[in-house]
C-alpha positions as a Markdown table, in Angstrom:
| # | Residue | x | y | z |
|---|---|---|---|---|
| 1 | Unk | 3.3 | 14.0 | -8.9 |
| 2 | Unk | 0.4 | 12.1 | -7.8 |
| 3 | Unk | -3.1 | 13.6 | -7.2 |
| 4 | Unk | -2.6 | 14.1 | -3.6 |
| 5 | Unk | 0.7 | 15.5 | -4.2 |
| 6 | Unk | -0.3 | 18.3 | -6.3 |
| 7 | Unk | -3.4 | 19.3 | -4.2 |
| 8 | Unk | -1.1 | 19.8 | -1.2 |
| 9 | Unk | 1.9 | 21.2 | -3.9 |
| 10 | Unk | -1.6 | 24.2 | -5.0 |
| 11 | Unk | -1.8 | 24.4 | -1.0 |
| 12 | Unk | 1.6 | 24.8 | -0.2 |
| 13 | Unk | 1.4 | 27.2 | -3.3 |
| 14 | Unk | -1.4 | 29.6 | -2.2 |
| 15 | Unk | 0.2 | 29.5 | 1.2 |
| 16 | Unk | 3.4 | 30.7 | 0.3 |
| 17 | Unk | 2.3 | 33.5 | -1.8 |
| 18 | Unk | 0.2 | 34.6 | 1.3 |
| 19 | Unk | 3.2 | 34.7 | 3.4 |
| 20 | Unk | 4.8 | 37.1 | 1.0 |
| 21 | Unk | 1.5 | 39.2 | 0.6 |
| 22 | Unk | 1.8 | 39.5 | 4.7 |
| 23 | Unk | 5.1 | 40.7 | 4.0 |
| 24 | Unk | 5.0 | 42.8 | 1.7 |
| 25 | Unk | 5.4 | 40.8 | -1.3 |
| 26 | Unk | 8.4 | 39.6 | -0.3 |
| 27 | Unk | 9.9 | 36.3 | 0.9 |
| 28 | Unk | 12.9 | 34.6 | 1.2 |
| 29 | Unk | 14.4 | 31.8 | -0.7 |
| 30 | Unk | 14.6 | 29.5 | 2.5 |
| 31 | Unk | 11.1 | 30.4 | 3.4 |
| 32 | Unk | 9.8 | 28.6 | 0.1 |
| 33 | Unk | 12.2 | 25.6 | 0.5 |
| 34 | Unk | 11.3 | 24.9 | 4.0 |
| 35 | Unk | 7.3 | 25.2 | 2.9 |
| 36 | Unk | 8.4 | 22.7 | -0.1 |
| 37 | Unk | 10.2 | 20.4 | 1.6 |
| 38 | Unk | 8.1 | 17.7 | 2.5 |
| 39 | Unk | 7.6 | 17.5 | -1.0 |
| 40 | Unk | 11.0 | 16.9 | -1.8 |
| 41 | Unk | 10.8 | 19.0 | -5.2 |
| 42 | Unk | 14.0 | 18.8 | -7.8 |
| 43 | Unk | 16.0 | 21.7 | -8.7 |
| 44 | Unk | 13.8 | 22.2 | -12.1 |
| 45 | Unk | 10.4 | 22.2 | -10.1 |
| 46 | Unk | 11.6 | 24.6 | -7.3 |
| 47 | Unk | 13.1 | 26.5 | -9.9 |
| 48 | Unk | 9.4 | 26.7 | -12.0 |
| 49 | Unk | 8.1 | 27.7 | -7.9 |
| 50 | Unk | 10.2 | 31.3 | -8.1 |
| 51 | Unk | 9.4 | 32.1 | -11.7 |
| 52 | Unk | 5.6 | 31.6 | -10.8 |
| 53 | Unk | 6.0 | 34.0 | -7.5 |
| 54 | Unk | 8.1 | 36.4 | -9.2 |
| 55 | Unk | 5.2 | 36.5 | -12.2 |
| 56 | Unk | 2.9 | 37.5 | -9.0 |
| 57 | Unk | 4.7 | 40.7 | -8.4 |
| 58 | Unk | 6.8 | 38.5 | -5.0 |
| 59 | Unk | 10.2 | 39.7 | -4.5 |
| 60 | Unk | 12.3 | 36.7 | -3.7 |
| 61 | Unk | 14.4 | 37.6 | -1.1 |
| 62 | Unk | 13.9 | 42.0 | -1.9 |
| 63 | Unk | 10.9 | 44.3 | -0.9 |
| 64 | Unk | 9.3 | 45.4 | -4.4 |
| 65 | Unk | 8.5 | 49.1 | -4.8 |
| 66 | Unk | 5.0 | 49.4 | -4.2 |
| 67 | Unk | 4.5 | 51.7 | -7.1 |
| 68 | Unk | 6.4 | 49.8 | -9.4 |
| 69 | Unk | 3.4 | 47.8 | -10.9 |
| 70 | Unk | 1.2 | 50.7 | -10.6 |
| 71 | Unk | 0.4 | 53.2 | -13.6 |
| 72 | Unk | 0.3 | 57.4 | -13.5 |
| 73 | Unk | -3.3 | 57.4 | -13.3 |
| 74 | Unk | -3.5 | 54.5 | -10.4 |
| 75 | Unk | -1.2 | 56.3 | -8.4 |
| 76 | Unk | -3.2 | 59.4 | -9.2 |
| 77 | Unk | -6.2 | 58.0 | -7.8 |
| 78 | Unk | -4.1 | 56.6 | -4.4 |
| 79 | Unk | -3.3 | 60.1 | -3.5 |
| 80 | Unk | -6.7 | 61.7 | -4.1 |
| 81 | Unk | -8.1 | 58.9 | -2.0 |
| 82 | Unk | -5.5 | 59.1 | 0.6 |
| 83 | Unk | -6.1 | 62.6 | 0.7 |
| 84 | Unk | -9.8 | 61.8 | 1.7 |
| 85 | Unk | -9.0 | 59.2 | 4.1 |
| 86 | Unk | -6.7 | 61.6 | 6.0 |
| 87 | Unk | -9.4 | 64.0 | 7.2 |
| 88 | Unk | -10.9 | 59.9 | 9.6 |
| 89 | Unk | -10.1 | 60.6 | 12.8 |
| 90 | Unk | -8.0 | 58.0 | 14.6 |
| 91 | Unk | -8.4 | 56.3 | 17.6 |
| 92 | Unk | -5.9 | 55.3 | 20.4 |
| 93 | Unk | -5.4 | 52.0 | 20.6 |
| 94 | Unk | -7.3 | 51.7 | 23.7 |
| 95 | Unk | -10.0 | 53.3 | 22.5 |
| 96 | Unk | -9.7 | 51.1 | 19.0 |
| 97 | Unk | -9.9 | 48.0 | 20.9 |
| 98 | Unk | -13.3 | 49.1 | 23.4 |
| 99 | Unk | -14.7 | 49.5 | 19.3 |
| 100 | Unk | -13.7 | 46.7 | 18.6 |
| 101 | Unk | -15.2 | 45.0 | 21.5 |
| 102 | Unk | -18.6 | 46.8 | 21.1 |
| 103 | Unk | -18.6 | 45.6 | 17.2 |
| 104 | Unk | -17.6 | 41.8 | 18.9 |
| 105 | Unk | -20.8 | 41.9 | 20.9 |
| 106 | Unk | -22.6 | 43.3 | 18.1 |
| 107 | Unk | -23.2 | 46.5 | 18.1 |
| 108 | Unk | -24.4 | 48.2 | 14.5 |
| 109 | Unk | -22.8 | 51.5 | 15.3 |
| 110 | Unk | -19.5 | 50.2 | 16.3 |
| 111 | Unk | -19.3 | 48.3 | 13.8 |
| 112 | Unk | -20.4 | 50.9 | 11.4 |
| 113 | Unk | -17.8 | 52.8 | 13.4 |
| 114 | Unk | -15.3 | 50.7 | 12.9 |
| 115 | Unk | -15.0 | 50.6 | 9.3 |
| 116 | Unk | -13.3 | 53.8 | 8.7 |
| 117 | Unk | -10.3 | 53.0 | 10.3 |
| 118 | Unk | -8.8 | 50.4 | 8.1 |
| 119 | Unk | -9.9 | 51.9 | 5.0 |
| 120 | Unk | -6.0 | 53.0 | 4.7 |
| 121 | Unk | -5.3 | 49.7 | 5.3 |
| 122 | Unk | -7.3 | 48.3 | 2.5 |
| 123 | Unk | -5.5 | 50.8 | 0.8 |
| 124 | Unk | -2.1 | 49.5 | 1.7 |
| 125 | Unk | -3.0 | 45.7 | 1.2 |
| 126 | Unk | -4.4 | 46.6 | -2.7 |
| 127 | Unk | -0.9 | 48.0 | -3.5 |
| 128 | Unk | 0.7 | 44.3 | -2.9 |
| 129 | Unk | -1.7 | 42.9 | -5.3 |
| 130 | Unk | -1.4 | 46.0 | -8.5 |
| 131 | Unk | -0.2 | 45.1 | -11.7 |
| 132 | Unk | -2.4 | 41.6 | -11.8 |
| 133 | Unk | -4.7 | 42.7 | -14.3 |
| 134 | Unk | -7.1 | 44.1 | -11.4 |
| 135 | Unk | -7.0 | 48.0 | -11.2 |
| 136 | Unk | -6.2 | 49.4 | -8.1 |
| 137 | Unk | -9.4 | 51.4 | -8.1 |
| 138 | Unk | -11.3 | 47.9 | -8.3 |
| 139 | Unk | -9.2 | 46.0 | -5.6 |
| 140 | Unk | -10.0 | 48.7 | -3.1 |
| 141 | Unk | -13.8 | 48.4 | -3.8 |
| 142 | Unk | -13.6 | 44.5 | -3.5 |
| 143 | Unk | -11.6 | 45.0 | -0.2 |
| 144 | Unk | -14.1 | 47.4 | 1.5 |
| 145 | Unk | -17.2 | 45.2 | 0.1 |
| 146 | Unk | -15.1 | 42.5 | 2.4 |
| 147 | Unk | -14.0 | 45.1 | 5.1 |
| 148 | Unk | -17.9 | 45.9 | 5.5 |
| 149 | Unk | -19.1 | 41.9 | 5.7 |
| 150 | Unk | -16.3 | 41.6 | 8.4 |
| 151 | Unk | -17.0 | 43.7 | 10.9 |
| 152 | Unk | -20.1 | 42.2 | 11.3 |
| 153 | Unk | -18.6 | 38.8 | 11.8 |
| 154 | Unk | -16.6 | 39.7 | 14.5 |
| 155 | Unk | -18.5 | 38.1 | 17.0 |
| 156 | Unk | -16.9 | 35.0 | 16.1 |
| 157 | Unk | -13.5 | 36.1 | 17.8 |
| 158 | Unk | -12.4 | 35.3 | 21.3 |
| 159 | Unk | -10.3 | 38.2 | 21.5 |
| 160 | Unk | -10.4 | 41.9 | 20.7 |
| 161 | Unk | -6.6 | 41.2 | 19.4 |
| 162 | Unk | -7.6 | 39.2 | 16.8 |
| 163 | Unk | -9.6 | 41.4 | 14.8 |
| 164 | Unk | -6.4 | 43.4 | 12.8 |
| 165 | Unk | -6.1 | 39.8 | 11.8 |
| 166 | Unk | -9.4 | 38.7 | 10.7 |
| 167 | Unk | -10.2 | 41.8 | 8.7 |
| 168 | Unk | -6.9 | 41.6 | 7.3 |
| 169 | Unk | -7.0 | 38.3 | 6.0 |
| 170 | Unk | -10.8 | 38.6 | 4.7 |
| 171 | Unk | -9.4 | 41.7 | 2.7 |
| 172 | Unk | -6.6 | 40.2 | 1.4 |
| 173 | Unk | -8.8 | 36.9 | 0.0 |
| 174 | Unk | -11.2 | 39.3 | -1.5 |
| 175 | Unk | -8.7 | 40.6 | -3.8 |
| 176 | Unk | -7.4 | 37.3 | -4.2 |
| 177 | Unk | -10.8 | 36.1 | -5.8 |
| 178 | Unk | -10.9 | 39.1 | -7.9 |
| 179 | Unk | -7.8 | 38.7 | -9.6 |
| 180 | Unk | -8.6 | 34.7 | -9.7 |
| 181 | Unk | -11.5 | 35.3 | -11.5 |
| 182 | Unk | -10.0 | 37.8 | -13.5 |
| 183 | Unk | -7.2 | 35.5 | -14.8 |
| 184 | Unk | -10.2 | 33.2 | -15.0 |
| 185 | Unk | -12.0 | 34.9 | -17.2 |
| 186 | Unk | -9.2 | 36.3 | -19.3 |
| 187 | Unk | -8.2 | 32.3 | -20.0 |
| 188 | Unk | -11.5 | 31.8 | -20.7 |
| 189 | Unk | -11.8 | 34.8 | -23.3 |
| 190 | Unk | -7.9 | 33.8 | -25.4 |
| 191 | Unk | -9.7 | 30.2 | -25.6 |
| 192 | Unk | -12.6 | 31.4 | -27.1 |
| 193 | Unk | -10.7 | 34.2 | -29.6 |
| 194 | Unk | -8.7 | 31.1 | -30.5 |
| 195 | Unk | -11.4 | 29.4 | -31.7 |
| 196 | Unk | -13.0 | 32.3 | -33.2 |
| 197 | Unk | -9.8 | 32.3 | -35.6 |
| 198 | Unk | -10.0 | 28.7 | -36.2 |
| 199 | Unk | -13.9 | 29.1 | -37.4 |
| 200 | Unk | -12.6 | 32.3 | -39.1 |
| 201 | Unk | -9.7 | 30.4 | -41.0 |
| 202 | Unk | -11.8 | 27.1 | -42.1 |
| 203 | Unk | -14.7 | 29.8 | -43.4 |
| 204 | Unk | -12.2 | 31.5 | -45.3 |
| 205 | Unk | -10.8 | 28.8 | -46.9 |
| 206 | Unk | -14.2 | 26.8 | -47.9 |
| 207 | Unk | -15.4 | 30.1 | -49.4 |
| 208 | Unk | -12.5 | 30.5 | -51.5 |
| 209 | Unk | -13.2 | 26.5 | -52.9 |
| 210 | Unk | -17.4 | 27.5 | -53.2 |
| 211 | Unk | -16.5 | 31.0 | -54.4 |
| 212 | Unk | -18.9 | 32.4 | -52.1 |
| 213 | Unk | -19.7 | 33.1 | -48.9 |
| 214 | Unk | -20.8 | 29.8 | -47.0 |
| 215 | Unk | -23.4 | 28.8 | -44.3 |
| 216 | Unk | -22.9 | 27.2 | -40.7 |
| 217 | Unk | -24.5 | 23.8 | -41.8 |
| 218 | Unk | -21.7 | 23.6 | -44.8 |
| 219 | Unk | -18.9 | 24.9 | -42.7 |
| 220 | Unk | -19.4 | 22.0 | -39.5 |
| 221 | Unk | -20.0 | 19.7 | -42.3 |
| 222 | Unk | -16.8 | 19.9 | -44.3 |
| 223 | Unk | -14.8 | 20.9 | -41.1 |
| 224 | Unk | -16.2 | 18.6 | -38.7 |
| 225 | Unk | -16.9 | 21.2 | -36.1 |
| 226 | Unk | -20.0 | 21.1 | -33.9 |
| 227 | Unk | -22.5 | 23.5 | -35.3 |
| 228 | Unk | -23.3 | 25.3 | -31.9 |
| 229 | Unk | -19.3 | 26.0 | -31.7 |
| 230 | Unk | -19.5 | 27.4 | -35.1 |
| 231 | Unk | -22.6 | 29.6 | -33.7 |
| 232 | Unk | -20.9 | 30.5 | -30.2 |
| 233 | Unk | -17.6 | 32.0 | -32.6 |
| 234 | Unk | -20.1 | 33.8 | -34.6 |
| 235 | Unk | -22.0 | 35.2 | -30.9 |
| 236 | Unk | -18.4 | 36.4 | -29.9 |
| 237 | Unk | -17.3 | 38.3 | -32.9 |
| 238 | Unk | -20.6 | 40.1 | -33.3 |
| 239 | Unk | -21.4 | 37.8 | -36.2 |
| 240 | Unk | -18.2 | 39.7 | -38.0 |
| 241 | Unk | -16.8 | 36.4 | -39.7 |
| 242 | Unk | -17.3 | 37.9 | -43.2 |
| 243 | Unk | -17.0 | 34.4 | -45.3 |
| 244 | Unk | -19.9 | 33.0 | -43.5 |
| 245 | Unk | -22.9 | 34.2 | -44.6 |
């Protein structure tokens, strides 16, 4: 692929797996190939598409159980906290969308108002996104942090209709972000152990030639690693690379 090819391939990408998120993690196969086909993929590539969605918890062409990526203490927590959500009152949908038209024009205590009732749908949305290395717990805080900044942005809307829509969507990105920067960080951390255990291993064996334990200056010079990676290894191990001393 060329360079414009693959920025609109991550596009098409992040598109499709917020179709399936809208869903309910699910999609179907000719959903995907129609989204694809402008980029007239092979059978591998495609094929390399439905491994990566069905590593994101999307069930291609089935609904997923919802609990099925959550753990005995997650769904613990979901029905303590549902328990507490289910003493909100509830508005009819009239009423709902006068709210929602007083939070438009920007009202504090609709909007302040308005909050509580889709706190069970933030609840709903973090289910799609368990098992991603985020816990459930986590993703609900991150989606009512985003919950609270949008009903205050309302006022952007043309229409009361749109707001399910809006809020939904910020929600839904904010848990996107955290488990981004989860993964993110989680890359960052295996490269880093990786070359803790290469600093380790080249310690090691220079101490065992020296006989003794050896310092940063002698390991980068007989190595030929930088000396500030050598110190950045020892920063992450809390200095517990025993051959250097």
């Amino acid at each position: 692929m060329g360079t414009d090819q693959e920025i609109i391939f991550a596009r098409t990408l992040e598109k499709v797996k917020k179709l399936a998120r809208e869903q309910g993690n699910s999609i179907e196969k000719e959903q995907v190939e129609d989204a694809f086909r402008g980029l007239d993929l092979s059978k591998e590539q495609l094929s390399l598409v439905f491994e990566y969605l069905e590593k994101n918890k999307i069930g291609i062409g089935t609904v997923p159980d919802p609990d099925e990526f959550l753990s005995r203490e997650e769904i613990d927590y979901l029905e303590e906290y549902k328990k507490e959500l289910a003493g909100l009152a509830e508005l009819a949908e009239g009423e709902k969308e006068a709210l929602i038209l007083s939070a438009m024009a920007g009202e504090p205590d609709a909007q302040k108002r308005l909050i509580p009732l889709y706190l069970t749908r933030v609840v709903e949305i973090s289910r799609l996104y368990a098992g991603q290395g985020v816990l459930v717990d986590d993703l609900i805080g991150e989606g009512n942090v985003a919950l609270a900044q949008g009903v205050s942005m309302l006022g952007c809307l043309e229409h009361a209709g749109e707001a399910d829509g809006m809020l939904t969507g910020m929600v839904m990105d904010a848990m996107e972000r955290s488990i981004a920067q989860y993964v993110s960080e989680a890359d960052k951390d295996k490269k880093v152990l990786s070359r803790v255990r290469k600093v380790a291993k080249k310690a090691a064996d220079l101490s065992r030639q020296l006989r003794r334990k050896v310092t940063v200056e002698e390991l980068a010079a007989e190595s030929g690693m930088d000396e500030e990676v050598i110190r950045d290894a020892l920063r992450f191990c809390g200095y517990a690379i025993e051959d250097i001393g």
